[in-house]
C-alpha positions as CSV (number, residue, x, y, z in Angstrom):
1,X,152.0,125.9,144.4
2,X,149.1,124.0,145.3
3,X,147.7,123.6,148.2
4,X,148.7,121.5,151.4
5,X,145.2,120.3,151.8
6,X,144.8,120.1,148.0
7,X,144.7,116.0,148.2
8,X,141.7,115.8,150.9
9,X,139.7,118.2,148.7
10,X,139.9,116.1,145.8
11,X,139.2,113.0,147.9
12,X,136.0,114.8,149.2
13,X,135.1,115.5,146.0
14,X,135.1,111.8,144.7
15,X,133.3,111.3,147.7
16,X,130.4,113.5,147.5
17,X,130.3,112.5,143.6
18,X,129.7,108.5,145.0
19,X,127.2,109.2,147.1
20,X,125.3,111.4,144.7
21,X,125.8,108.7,141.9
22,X,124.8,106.5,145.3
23,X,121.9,108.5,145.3
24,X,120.8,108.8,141.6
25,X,121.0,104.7,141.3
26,X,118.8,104.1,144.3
27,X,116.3,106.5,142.8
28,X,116.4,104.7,139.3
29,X,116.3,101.3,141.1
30,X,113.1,102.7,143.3
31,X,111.0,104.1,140.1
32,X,111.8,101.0,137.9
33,X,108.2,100.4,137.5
34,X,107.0,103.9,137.6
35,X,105.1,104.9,134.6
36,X,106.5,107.6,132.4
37,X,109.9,107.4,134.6
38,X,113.2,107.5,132.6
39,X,116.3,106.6,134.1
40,X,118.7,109.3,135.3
41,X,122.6,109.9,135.5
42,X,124.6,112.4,137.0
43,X,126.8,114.4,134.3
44,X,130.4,114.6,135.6
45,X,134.2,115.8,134.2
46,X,137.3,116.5,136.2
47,X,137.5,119.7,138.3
48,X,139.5,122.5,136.8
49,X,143.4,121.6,137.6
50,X,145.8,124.2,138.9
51,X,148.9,125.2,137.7
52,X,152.3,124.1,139.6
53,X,155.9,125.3,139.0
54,X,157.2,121.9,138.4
55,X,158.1,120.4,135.2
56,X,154.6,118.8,134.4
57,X,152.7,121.6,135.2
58,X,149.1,121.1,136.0
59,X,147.9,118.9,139.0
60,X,144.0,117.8,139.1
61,X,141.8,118.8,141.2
62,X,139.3,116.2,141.1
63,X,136.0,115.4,139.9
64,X,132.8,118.0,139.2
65,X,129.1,116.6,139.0
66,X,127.8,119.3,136.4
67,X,123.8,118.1,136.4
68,X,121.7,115.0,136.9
69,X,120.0,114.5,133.5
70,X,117.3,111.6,132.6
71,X,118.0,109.6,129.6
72,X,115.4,110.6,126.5
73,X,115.3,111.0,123.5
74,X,112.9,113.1,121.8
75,X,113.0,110.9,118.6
76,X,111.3,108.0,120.1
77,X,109.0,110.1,121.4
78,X,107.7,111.8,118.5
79,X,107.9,107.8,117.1
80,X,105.5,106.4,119.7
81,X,102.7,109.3,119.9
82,X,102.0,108.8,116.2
83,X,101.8,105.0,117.0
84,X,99.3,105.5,120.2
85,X,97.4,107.9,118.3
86,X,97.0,105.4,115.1
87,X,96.4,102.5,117.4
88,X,93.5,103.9,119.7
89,X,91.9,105.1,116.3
90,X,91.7,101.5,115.0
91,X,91.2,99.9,118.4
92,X,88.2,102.0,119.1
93,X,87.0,101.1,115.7
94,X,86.9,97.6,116.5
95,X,85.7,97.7,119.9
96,X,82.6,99.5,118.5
97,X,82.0,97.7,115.4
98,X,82.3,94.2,117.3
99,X,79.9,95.6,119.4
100,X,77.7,96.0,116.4
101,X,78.3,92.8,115.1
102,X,77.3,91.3,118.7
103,X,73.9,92.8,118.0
104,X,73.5,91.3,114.2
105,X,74.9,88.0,115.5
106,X,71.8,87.7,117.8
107,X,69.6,88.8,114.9
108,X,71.3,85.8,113.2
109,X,71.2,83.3,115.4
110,X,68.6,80.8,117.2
111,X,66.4,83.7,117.9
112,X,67.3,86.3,115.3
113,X,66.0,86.6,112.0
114,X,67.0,83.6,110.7
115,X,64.5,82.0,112.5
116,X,61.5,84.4,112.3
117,X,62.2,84.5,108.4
118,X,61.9,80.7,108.8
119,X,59.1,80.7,110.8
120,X,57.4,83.1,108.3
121,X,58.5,81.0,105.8
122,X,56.3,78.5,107.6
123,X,53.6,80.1,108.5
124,X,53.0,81.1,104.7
125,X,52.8,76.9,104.0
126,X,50.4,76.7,106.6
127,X,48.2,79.1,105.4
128,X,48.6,78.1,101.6
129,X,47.5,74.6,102.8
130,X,44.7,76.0,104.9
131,X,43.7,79.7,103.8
132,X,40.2,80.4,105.5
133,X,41.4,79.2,108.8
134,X,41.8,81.5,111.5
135,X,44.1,79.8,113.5
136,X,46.4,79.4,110.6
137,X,45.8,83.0,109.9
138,X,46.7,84.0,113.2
139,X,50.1,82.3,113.7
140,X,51.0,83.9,110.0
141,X,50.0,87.7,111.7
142,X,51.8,86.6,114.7
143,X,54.9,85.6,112.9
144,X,55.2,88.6,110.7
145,X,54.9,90.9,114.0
146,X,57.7,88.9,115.7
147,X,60.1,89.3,112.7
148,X,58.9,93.1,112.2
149,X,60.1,93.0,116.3
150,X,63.2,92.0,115.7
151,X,64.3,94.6,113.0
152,X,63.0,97.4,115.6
153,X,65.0,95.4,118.3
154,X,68.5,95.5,116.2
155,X,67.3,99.2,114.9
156,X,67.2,100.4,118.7
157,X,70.0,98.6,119.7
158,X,72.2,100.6,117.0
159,X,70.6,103.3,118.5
160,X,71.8,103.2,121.8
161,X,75.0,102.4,120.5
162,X,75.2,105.9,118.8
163,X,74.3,107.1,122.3
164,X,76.3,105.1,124.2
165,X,79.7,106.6,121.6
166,X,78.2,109.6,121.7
167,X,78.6,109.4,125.8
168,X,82.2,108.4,125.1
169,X,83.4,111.6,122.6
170,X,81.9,113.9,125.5
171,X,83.9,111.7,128.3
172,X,87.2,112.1,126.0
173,X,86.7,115.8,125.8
174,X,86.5,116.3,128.9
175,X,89.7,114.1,129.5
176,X,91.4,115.9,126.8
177,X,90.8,119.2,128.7
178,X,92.3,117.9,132.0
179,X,95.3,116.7,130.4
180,X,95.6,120.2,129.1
181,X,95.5,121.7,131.8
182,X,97.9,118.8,133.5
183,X,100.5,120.1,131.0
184,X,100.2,123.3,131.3
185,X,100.6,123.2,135.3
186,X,103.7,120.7,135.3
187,X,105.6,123.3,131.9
188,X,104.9,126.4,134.8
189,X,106.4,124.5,137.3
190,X,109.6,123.2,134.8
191,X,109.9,126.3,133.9
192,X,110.3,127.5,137.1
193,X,112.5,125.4,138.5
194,X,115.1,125.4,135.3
195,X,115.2,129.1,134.9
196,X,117.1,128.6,138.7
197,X,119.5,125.9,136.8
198,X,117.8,122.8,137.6
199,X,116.9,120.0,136.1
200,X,112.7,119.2,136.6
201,X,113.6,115.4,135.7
202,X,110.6,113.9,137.4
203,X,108.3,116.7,136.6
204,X,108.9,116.3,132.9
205,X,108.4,112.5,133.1
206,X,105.2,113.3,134.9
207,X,104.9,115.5,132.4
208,X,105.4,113.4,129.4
209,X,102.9,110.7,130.9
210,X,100.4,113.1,130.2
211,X,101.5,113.7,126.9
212,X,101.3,109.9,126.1
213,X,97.7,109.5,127.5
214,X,96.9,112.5,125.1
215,X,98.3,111.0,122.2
216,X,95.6,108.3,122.8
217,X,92.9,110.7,121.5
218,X,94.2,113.1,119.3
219,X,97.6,113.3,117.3
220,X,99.8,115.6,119.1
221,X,102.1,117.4,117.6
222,X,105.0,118.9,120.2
223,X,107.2,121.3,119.8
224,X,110.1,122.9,122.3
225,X,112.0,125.9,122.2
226,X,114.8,127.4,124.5
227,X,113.0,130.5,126.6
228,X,115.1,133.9,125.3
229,X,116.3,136.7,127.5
230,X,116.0,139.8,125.2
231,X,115.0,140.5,122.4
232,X,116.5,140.6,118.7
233,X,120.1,140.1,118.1
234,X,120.6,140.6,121.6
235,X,118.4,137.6,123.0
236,X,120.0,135.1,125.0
237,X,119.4,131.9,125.5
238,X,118.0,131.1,129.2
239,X,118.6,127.2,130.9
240,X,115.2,126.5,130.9
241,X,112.9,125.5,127.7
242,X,109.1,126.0,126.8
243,X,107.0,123.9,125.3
244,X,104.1,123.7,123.0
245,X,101.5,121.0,121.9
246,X,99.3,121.3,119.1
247,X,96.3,119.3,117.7
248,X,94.9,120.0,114.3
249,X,97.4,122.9,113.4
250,X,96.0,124.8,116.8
251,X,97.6,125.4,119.8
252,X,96.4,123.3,123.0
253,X,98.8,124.4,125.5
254,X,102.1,126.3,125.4
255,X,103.7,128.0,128.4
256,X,101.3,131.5,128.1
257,X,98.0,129.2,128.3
258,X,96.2,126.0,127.6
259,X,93.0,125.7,125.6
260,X,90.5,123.5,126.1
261,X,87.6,122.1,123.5
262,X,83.9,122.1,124.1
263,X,81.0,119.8,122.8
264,X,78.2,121.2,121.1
265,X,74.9,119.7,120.8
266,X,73.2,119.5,117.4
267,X,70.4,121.6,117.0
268,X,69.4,119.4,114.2
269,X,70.1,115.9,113.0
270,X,71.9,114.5,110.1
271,X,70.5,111.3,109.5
272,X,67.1,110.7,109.3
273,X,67.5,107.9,112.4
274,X,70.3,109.8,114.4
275,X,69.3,109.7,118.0
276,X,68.7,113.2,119.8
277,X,71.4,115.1,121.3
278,X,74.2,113.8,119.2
279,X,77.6,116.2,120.4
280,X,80.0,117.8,117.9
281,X,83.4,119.9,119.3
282,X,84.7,123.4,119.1
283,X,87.4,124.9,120.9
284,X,86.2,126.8,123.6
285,X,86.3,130.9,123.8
286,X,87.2,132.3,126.4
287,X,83.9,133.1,127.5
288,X,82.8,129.6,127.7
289,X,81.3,129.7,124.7
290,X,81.5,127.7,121.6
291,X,84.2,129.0,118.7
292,X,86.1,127.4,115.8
293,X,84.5,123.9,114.9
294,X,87.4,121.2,115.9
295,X,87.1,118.6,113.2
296,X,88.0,115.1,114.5
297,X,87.9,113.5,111.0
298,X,91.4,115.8,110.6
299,X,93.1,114.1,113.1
300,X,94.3,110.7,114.2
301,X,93.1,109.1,117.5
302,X,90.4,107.3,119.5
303,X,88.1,110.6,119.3
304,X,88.2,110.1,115.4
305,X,87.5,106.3,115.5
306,X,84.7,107.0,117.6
307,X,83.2,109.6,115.5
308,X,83.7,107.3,112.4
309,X,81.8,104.7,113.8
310,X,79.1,106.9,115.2
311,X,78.1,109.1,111.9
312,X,79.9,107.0,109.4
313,X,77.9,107.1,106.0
314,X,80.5,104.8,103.5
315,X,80.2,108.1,101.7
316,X,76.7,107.5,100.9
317,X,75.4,111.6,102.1
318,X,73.3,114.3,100.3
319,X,75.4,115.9,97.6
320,X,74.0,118.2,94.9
321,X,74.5,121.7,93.8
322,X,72.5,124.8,93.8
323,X,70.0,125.5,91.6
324,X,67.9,128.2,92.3
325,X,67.1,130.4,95.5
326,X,63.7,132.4,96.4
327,X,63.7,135.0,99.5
328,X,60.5,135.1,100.6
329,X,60.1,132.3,101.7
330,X,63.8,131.5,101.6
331,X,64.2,128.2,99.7
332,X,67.2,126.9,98.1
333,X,66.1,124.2,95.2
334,X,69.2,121.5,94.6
335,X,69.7,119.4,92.4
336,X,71.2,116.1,93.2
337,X,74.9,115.2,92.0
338,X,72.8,111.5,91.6
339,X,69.6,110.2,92.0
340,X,68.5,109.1,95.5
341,X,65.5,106.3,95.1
342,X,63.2,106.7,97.6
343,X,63.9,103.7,99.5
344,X,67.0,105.1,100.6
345,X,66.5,108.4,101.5
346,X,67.9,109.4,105.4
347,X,68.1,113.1,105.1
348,X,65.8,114.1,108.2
349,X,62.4,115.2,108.0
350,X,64.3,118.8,108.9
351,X,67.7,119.8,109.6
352,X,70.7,121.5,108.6
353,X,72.2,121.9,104.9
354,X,75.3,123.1,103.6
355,X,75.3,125.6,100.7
356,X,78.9,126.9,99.7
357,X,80.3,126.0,102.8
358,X,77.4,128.4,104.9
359,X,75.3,126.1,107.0
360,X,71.3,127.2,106.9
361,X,68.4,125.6,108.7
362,X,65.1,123.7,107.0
363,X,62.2,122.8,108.6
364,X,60.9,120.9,105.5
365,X,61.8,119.4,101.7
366,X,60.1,118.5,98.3
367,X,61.5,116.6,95.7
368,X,60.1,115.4,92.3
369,X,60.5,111.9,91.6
370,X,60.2,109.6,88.2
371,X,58.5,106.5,87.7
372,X,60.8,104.4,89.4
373,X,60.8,105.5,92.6
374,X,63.8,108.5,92.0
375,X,64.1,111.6,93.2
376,X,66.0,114.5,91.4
377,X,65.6,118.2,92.4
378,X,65.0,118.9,96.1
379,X,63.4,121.8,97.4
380,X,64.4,122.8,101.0
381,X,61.3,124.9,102.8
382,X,61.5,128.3,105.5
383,X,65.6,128.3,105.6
384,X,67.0,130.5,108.0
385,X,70.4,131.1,109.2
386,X,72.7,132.9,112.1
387,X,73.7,136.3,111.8
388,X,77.2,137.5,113.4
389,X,75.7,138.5,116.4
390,X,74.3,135.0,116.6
391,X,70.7,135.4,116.2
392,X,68.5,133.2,114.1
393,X,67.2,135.3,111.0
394,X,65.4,134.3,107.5
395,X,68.2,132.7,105.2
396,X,69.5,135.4,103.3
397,X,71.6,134.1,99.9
398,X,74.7,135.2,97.9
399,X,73.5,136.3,94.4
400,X,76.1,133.9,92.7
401,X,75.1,131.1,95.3
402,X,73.6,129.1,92.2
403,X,76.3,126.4,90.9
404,X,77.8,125.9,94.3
405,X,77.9,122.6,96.4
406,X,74.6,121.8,99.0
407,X,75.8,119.2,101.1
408,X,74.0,117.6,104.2
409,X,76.7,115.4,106.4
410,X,79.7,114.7,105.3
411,X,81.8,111.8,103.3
412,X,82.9,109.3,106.0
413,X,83.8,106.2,104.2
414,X,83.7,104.3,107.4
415,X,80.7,101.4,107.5
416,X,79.1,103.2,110.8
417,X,76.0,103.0,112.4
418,X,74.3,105.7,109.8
419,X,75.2,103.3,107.4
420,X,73.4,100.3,108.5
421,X,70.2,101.6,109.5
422,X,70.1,103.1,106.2
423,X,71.0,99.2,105.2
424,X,67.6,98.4,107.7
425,X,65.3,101.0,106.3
426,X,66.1,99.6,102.5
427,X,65.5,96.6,103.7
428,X,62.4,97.7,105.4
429,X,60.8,99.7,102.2
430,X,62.1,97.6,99.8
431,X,60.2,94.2,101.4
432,X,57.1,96.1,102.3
433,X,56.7,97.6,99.3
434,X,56.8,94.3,97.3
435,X,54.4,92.7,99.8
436,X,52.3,95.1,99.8
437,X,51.9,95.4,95.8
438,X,50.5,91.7,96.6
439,X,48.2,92.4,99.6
440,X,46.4,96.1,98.1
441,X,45.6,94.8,94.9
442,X,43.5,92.1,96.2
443,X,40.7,91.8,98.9
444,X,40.4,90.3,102.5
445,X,38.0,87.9,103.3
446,X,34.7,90.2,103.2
447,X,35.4,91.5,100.0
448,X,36.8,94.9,100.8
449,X,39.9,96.2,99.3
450,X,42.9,94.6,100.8
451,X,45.1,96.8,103.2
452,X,48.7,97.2,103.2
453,X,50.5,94.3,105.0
454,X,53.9,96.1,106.5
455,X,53.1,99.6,107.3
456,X,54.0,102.4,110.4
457,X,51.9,104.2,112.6
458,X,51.8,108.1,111.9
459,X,51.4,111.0,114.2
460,X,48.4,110.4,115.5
461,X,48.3,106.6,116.5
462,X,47.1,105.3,113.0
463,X,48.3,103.4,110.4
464,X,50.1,105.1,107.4
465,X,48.1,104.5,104.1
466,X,51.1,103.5,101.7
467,X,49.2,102.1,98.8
468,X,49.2,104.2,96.0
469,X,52.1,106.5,97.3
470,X,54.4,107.8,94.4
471,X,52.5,106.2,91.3
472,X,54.0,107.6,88.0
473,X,55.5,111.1,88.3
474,X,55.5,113.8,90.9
475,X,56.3,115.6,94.1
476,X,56.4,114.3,97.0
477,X,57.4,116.3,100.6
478,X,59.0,115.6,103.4
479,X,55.6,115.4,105.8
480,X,53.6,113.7,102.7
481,X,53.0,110.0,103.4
482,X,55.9,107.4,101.1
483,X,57.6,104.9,101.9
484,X,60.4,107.3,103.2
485,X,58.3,107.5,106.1
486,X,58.5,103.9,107.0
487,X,61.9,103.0,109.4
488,X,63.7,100.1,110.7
489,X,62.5,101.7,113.8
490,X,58.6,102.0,113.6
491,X,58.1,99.3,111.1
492,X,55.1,96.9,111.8
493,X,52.3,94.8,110.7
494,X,49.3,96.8,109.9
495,X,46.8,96.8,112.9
496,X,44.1,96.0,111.7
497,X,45.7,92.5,110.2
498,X,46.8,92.3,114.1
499,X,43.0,92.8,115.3
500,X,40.8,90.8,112.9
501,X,42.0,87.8,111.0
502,X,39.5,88.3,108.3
503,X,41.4,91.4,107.3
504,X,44.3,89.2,106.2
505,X,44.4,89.1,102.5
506,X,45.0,85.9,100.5
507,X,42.7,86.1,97.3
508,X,41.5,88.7,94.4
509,X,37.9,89.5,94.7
510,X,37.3,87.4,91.8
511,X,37.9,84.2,94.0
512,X,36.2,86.0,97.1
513,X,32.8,86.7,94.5
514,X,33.2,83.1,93.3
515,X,33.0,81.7,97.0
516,X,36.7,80.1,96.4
517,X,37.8,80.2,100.0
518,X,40.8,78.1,99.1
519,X,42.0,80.2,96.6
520,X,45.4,82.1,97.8
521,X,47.3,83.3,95.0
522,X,48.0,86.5,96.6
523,X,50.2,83.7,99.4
524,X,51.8,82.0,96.6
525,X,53.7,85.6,95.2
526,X,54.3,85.9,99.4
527,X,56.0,82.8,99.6
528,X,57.9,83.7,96.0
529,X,59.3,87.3,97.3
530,X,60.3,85.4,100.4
531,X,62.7,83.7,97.6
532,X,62.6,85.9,95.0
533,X,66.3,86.6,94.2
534,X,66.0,90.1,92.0
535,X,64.4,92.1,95.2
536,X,67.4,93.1,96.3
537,X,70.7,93.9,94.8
538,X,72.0,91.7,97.1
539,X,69.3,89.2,95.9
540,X,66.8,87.6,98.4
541,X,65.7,89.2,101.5
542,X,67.7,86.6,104.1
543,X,70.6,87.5,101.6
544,X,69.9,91.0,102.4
545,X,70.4,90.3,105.9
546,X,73.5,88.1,105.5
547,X,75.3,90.6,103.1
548,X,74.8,93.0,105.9
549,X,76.5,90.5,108.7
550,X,79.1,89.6,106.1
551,X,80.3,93.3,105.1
552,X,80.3,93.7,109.2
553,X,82.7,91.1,109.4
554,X,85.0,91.8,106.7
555,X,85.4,95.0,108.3
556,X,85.9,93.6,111.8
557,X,88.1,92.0,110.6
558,X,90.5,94.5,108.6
559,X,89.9,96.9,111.9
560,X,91.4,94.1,113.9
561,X,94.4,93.3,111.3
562,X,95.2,97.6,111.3
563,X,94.8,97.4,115.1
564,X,97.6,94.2,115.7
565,X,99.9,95.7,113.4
566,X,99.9,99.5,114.9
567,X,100.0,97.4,118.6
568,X,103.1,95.6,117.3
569,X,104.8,99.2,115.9
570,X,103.6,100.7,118.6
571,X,105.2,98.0,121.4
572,X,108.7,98.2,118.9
573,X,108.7,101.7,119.1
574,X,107.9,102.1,122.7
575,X,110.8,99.1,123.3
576,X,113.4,101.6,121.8
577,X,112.2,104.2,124.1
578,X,112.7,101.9,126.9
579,X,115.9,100.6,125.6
580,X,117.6,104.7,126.2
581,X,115.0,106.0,129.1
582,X,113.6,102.5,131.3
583,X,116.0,101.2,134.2
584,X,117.5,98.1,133.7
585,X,117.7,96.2,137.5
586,X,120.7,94.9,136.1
587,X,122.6,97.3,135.4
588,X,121.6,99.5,137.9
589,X,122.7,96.7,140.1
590,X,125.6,96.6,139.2
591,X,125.9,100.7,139.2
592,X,124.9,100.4,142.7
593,X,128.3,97.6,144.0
594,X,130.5,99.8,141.7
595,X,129.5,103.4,143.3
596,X,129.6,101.5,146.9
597,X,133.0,100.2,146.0
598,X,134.5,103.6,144.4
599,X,132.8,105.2,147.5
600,X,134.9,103.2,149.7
601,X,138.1,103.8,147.9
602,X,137.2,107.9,147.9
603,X,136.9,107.1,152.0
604,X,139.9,105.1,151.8
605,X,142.0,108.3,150.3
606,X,140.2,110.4,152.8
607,X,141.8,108.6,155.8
608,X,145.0,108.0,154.2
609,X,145.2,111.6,153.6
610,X,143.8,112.1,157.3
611,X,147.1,110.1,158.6
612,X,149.5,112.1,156.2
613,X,148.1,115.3,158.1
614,X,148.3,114.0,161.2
615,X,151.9,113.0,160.9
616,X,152.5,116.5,159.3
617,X,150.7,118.6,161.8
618,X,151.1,116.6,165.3
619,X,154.4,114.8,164.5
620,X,156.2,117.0,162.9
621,X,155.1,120.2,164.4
622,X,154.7,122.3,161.4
């Protein structure tokens, strides 16, 4: 028999189930535009009935709220991390390539070196009209300064773009640790509060908001797992769930720690016109100290497309194989897997080279070279190497280390800034040695030997000497003076053409012993290499130049098309997210007038039920 008062408790009950579901909407409606928030709803089913001795048996007892859950689902999720991660990697591309294109676009425009190449075009009439005049010559030394100007100008301006990214992979680090730690804080406190029965709705909202902003620089990869009681056959399943996060197949943060990564400064550059202090990452021991490298190129995200754009090479890097090995002193000879011509070769002046996966220090190189310019077998000088206790010792080889792959870099098929100033220094050696061919074989205006035109200055303030550099066969090293010594970045006239007009060289000295001032034939193969359509591959040098801006743009472009189409996955994807976990105003509006309107009909039952009792207990005395 149930009881008397059986009717007001389940009247309560739909009562204090309105005013939670009350409750629960005006939350939802509160956090509509809260990032990360998904909507919540309270989980309810009748109350247990009881029995009664009457033909039908049971009787209910009302209703039972069971849990408040939020409305997610994991599937999406999963969906829209790879889709952030994807996106930021070809949105940072872009950003930083357009930044590069910004640059070449100034060298191409009014005042880039369109016009200098013009203006030296020019200037090279001028003279050829009017050789032995010093004015003339002048403006033609001035002109070729200004255009040498604005290759160092585009050269330094990459530059400080590989610094400036560089500043950005240490700032993402950094924000890659504090999200780690974020998760880790907010999965203690989850775990925490479910292993009581709750439900930590916000908190793993807050939670996943961290995870999305994550996903922006690295591709997550999240796993969860119900925490056991026991152990074995025994264990239990507990209320409350762990979870972890891993990037590149290592843990980040699960609910026993978080890890955190760590940049490392080069010791030694890559490329021969990498800026100083470039970063790479590691996870961090727990020491503080560097451990396991962290590759970026293995994962998807922003820290990738930065990377790419910073060292990428369009697989153009030092690959050869082992050759032969001496130990004392240690030197490892290699022999190229192709010929590298001289004109571009970016290995630094010393550095860091792979053999058989081992990396091992060089503080110098020779290489032999053919007639045209090529180089074949390398020879890398006073290699040493880390032992396990992480002390710098003399290189010490394998015995079977001959035959196995010497790499310096790495293949990164990305068009970065290593790329292009390799462009810049071909474009640099190429020109200057043509021109200079022209000015060293004839004689300035005195009679003595002509000097080179395009040249850099060396160590101590002078000018390098680059006539006669590599004729025929031989070895050249890495301190020797070539044209490998001559950058985008310390290309210039030669001084003494800058000094003394006289030194400028226009005629053989058979014109200058016949007294024919007017002779210039030395100008007119000038003016033809300015034109000369075999110097390049890409034919003349202003072709050069606009092959460069071209390839630029053709990649802008693509970057842009991958970055539009991951945005548009990425906003479907994060619309069917929305579609199970946003609030809808709407519909919570409507939730809201129907919860106030059952709430008044559970009131309504409570005061009917109030006047039942009243008639039962006061009227009728029982």
């Amino acid at each position: 028999m149930p009881s008397t008062f059986l009717g007001l408790n389940t009247g309560l009950s739909g009562l204090n189930y309105f005013q939670s579901a009350l409750n629960t909407t005006s939350h939802n409606i509160s956090n509509s535009n809260t990032e990360g928030y998904s909507r919540q709803q309270i989980l309810v089913s009748a109350s247990n009935p009881v029995s009664i001795n009457q033909p039908y048996g049971m009787m209910g007892t009302g209703v039972s709220g069971n849990s408040i859950d939020r409305l997610r689902n994991a599937f999406y999720d999963n969906k829209y991390w790879a889709a952030s991660s994807k996106y930021n990697q070809y949105n940072s591309q872009f950003d930083k390539l357009s930044e590069l294109q910004t640059y070449m676009n100034e060298m191409s425009g009014d005042a880039g070196y369109t016009k200098w190449l013009s203006q030296l075009s020019s200037a090279l009439q001028d003279i050829s009209d009017n050789p032995a005049d010093y004015t003339t010559r002048i403006s033609y030394t001035l002109t070729a300064d200004s255009f040498t100007d604005v290759i160092n100008e585009l050269a330094n301006n990459y530059q400080n773009s590989q610094k400036s990214i560089n500043d950005e992979i240490e700032l993402a680090v950094s924000e890659i640790n504090s999200l780690s730690k974020q998760i880790y804080e907010l999965t203690q406190e989850i775990i925490n509060i479910e292993l009581k029965g709750a439900n930590a709705n916000d908190l793993r909202d807050k939670r996943g908001v961290c995870i999305d902003k994550l996903s922006e620089y690295v591709d997550v990869d999240v796993e969860e797992h119900s925490i056991m009681y026991g152990v074995g056959e025994d264990a239990v399943a507990s209320s409350a769930s762990a979870m972890s996060v891993r990037i590149n197949g290592k843990i980040l943060v699960d609910e026993m720690e978080f890890n955190e990564l760590i940049v490392v400064p080069r010791s030694q550059k890559i490329n021969q016109n990498d800026v100083d202090g470039l970063v790479d990452i590691a996870w961090m021991c727990p020491d503080g100290t560097p451990g396991e490298e962290f590759n970026p190129l293995e994962t998807v995200g922003k820290v990738r497309g930065l990377f790419e754009v910073r060292d990428g090479n369009n697989g153009d890097f030092f690959a050869g194989e082992v050759t032969a090995t001496t130990a004392t002193p240690a030197t490892a000879t290699i022999a190229v897997t192709e010929p590298i011509h001289v004109d571009k070769l970016n290995i630094p002046m010393e550095g860091i080279i792979t053999l058989n996966g081992k990396d091992y220090w060089y503080d110098g190189w020779s290489a032999e070279y053919d007639e045209d310019g090529f180089l074949t077998n390398f020879t890398f000088n006073n290699m040493t190497m880390y032992d396990d206790k992480g002390v710098e010792i003399t290189a010490v080889f394998p015995d079977d280390i001959a035959g196995h792959k010497a790499l310096i870099g790495s293949n990164i098929s990305t068009k970065g800034i290593p790329y292009y100033m390799a462009q810049l220094n071909e474009l640099v050696r190429t020109f200057s040695k043509e021109i200079n061919g022209f000015t060293t074989s004839g004689v300035d205006e005195n009679g003595d030997a002509g000097l080179d035109m395009f040249t850099a200055e060396d160590p101590f303030g002078k000018d390098f000497v680059l006539k006669g550099t590599m004729e025929g066969t031989g070895t050249i090293t890495s301190s020797s003076v070539s044209y490998y010594r001559l950058t985008a970045l310390n290309w210039e006239l030669n001084q003494d053409w800058k000094n003394d007009p006289a030194k400028v060289v226009v005629s053989y000295a058979d014109d200058i012993a016949q007294g024919n001032v007017e002779a210039r034939p030395i100008i007119d193969k000038i003016m033809f290499a300015m034109t000369d359509q075999n110097l390049f591959q890409q034919g003349t040098i202003s072709q050069f130049m606009q092959s460069m801006t071209t390839t630029m743009a053709v990649d802008i472009a693509k970057m842009d098309a991958f970055t539009a189409n991951q945005d548009d996955i990425k906003y479907t994807i994060d619309s069917q997210r929305l579609s199970v976990s946003g609030v809808d105003e709407n519909e919570e509006t409507s939730d809201l007038v129907k919860f106030q309107n059952l709430y008044s009909l559970a009131s309504k039952v409570i005061s009917v039920l109030n006047e039942v009792y009243d008639k039962l207990i006061n009227d009728t005395g029982v």
